[in-house]
N, C-alpha and C positions, 0 to 999 in steps of 0.2 A: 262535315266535309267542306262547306262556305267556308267556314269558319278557318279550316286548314290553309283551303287555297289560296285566302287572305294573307296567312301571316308567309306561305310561301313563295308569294305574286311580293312581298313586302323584301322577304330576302333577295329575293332576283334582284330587285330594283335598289338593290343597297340602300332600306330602309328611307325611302325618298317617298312619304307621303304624295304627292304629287301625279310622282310617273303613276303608281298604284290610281290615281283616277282620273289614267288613260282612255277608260273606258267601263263598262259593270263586267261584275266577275265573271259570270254566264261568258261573256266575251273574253276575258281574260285566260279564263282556264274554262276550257268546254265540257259537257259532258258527253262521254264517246259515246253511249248511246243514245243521248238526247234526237228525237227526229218529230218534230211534229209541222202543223199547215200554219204558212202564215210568216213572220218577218222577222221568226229567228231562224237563221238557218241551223243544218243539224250538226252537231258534236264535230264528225269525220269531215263535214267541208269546214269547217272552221281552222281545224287540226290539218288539213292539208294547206292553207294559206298563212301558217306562221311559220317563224324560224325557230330553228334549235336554239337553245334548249324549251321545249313545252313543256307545258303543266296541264294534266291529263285528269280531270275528275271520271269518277264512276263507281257504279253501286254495283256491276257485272261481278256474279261468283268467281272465283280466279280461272275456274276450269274453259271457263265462256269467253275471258279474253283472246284478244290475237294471238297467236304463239310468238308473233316479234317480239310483244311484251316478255317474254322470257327468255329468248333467244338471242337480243342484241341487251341484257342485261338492263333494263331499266328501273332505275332506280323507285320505289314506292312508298310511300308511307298509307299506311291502313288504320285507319282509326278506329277504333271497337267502342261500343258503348251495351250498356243493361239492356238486358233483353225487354226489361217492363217498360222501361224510356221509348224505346226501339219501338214497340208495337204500338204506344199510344201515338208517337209521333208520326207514324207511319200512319194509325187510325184517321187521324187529324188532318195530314198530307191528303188521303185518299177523298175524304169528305169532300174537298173540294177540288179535287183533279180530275178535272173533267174530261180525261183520256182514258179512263177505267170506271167499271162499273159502281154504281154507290154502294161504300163496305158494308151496309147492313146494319144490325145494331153492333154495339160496343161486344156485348156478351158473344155475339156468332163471330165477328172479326178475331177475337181473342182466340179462336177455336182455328178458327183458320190461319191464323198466323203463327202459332204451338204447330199445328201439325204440316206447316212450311207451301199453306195454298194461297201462297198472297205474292204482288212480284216480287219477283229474283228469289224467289224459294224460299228455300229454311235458312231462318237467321242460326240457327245452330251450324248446320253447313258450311257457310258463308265464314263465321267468326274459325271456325276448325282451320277448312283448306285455307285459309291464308297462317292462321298459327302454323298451319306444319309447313309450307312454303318457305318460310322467312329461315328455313334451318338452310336451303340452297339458294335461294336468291336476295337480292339488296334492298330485305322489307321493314322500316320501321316502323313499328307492330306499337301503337299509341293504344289509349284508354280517354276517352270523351271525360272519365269522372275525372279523370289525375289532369289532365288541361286544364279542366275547369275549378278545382283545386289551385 
């Protein structure tokens, strides 16, 4: 998703390395549920102090979003990646995110993340409701391998 909102933050800005380090990407393009203590502020006040058009990150199931997000037609792009990638990096992310409890070992993380007890749920879930979304709304439905390819 960095990764995305880079080369997205890069089209806004008509390919003008420069403007792109207006500021770090976190600031750039927020994440709507991002909220924690301390001197970044959260996702939604960030996104209420810029101008249209915004670039919106987030990990939210689709069902969890606003319903603006589907009502006033916003445009998406979703990026999907392996579910083995998905869990180690997610592993990896958790070991050190000190706003959730520590994963445990490798072998019970893998348990709990197959049967969708880690945040934001089942990555099976997550990868589906956006695939069947994108048949009614304006979702470019990406693959982490084929970018990185």
């Amino acid at each position: 998703t960095t990764w995305m909102s880079e080369i997205v933050d890069m089209i806004l800005q008509g390919g003008d390395p420069e403007k792109c380090k207006r500021d770090i990407i976190t600031k750039r393009v927020p994440m709507l549920e991002f909220a924690a203590p301390g001197d970044m502020p959260a996702g939604t006040e960030l996104l209420a102090t810029m101008p249209s058009p915004r670039l919106v990150k987030t990990h939210l199931p689709a069902h969890i979003l606003p319903k603006s997000f589907w009502t006033n037609g916003c445009k998406m792009i979703y990026v999907g990646r392996n579910a083995k990638d998905v869990a180690v990096s997610f592993y990896h992310f958790d070991l050190m995110n000190k706003f959730e409890p520590h994963p445990g070992t490798w072998a019970r993380y893998l348990e709990e993340f197959m049967a969708g007890r880690v945040a934001y749920g089942s990555w099976y879930d997550h990868v589906k409701e956006y695939w069947e979304r994108r048949k009614d709304h304006p979702i470019l439905y990406l693959f982490y391998e084929d970018l990185k390819e």
